[in-house]
Residue, then its C-alpha position, 0 to 999 in steps of 0.5 A: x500500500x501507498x504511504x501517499x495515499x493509505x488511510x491511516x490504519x495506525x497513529x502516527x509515530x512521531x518521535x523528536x531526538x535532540x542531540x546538544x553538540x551539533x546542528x542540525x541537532x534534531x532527528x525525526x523518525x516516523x512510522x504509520x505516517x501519510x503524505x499529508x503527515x509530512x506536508x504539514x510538518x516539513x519541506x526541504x530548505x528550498x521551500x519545495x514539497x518533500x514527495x514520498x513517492x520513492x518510499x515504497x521501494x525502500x525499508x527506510x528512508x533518510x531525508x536532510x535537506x529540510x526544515x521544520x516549517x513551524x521553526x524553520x530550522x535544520x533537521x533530518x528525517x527517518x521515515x520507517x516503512x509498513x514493511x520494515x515495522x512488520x519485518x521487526x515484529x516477526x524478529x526478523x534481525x534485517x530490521x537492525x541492519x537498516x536501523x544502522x544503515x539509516x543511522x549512518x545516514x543520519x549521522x553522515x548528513x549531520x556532521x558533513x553539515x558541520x564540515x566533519x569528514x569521515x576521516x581516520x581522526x574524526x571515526x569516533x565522531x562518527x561511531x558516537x554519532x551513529x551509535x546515538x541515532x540507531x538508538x534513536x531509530x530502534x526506539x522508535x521501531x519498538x513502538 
């Protein structure tokens, strides 16, 4: 089924994680989420419309590039599909992988946007950063 055009079955899960040492500091993860969920609460930094068209070919998807329209700030978002949701009830452990698999995303776009490169000395930057936002996407898959 197609999370732009599904009625909602499930509420909307929307958890905020904040993290204090780097802007953008604040990842969005969503499950059981529409088209219209997005469109009231983001867009990209260009003030284009973020399309969910893509989504169903994934798992999960990471989006940067894109603003809370209520603050206009910075954030990253992580939308986790029906699929992956159903995947991780049944204990299916490919749920991880693409918990760390995201979250390398996450943290990637977040350090990149603070001009911190993937470098011999900045990994445990990064592995703090992607330790930090698997927890966060593993929280909000076990709702």
């Amino acid at each position: 089924m197609n999370n732009k055009s599904k009625t909602k079955k499930n509420k909307l899960v929307l958890d905020v994680y904040e993290q204090p040492i780097y802007i953008p500091n604040k990842v969005y993860v969503l499950k059981n989420y529409t088209q219209e969920d997005i469109d009231k609460l983001f867009e990209y930094d260009d003030g284009t419309q973020i399309n969910l068209n893509s989504i169903d070919q994934f798992k999960a998807l990471t989006i940067s590039g894109c603003v809370e329209k209520k603050t206009g700030r910075y954030c990253i978002i992580v939308l986790l599909s029906e699929a992956l949701v159903t995947e991780f009830k049944k204990d299916i452990p490919e749920g991880i992988s693409v918990c760390a698999h995201e979250a390398f995303h996450s943290a990637s776009r977040i350090l990149e946007w603070c001009h911190i490169k993937l470098a011999e000395e900045s990994e445990e930057t990064y592995a703090f950063m992607v330790g930090w936002a698997t927890k966060c996407i593993f929280n909000t898959l076990k709702k």
